[in-house]
C-alpha positions in Angstrom: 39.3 -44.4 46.8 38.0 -42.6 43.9 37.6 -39.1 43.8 35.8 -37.8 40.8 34.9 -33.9 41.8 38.4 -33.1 41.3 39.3 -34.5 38.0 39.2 -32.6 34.9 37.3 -34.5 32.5 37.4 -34.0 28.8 33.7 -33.1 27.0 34.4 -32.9 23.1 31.2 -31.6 21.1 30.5 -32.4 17.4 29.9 -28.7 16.0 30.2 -26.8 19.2 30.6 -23.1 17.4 29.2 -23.8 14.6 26.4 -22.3 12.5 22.8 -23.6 13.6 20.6 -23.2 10.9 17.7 -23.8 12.2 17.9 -21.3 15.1 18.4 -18.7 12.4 15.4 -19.7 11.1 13.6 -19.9 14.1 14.5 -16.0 14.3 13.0 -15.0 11.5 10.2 -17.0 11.4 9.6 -15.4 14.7 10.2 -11.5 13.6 8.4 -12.3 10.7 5.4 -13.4 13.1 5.7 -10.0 14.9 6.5 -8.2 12.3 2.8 -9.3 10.9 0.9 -8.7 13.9 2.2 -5.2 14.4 1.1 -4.3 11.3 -2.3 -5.5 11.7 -2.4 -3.5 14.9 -1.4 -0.5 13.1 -3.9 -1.1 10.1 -6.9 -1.7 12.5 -5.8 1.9 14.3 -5.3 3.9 10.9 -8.7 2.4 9.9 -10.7 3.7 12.9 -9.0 7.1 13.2 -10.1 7.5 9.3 -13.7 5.9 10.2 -14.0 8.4 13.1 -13.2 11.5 11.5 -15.9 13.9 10.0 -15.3 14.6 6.1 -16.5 18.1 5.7 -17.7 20.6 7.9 -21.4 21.8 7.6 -21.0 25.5 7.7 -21.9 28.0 4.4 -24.0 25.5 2.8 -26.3 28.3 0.6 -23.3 29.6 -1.0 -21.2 26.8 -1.8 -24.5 25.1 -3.5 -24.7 28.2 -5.7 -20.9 28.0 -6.6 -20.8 24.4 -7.4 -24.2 24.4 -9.7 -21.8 27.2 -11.6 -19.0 25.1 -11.9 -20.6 21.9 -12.6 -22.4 24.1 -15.7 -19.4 25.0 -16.6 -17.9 21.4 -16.6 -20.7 20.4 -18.3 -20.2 22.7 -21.2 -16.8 21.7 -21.5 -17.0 17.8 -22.0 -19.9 18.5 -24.8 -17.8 20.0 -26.6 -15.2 18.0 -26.7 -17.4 14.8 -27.4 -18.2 17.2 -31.1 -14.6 17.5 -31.6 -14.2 14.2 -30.3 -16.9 13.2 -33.2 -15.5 16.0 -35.6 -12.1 13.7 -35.4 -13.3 10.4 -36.0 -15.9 11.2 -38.8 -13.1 12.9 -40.9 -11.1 11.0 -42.9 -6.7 10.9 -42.3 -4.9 13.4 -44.0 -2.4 11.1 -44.2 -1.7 9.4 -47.2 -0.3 5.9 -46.6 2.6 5.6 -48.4 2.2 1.5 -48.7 -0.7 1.8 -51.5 
C-alpha cells in the first residue's frame, strides 16, 4: 500500500523570488491608466464650474461706462504718442558712429 497524503514531496521552481518584470509593468501600465482618467474627470469638472459661473456682475452700469470712456481716452492718447516717438526714433539717423568704416 501506498500512501501519498503523508509524504513530503519536493516542488523546486525555476525563479520562485525573483523579479517579474512584467507584473511591474502591468502596475504601471495600470496607474498610468487611472492616473489618465482621473484627470479627465477632473478637467471635465473644472471646465463646467468655469462654464457655469457669471463673469461680472450687472450692477453700476451708468458709472462705470463714463469711467471707462475716460480711461480708454486716456489710453488712447498714450499709444499716439508713442507711435511719434516711435516714428521720431526710426526716421533719425544713429548717433553712433561705426567704428568699422
Amino acid at each position: 500500500m501506498n500512501l501519498k497524503f503523508l509524504k513530503k514531496k519536493k516542488k523546486f521552481k525555476k525563479g520562485g523570488l525573483g523579479i517579474k518584470p512584467d507584473l511591474y509593468w502591468q502596475y504601471i501600465l495600470l496607474a498610468t491608466f487611472i492616473l489618465i482618467i482621473l484627470a479627465s474627470v477632473f478637467s471635465l469638472y473644472i471646465f463646467w464650474e468655469v462654464n457655469n459661473a457669471s463673469i461680472l456682475p450687472a450692477s453700476n452700469t451708468g458709472e462705470q461706462e463714463a469711467i471707462k470712456k475716460e480711461r480708454i481716452d486716456k489710453v488712447l492718447e498714450y499709444f499716439q504718442e508713442r507711435g511719434k516717438k516711435s516714428l521720431e526714433i526710426i526716421n533719425s539717423p544713429s548717433p553712433i558712429i561705426d567704428p568699422s568704416l
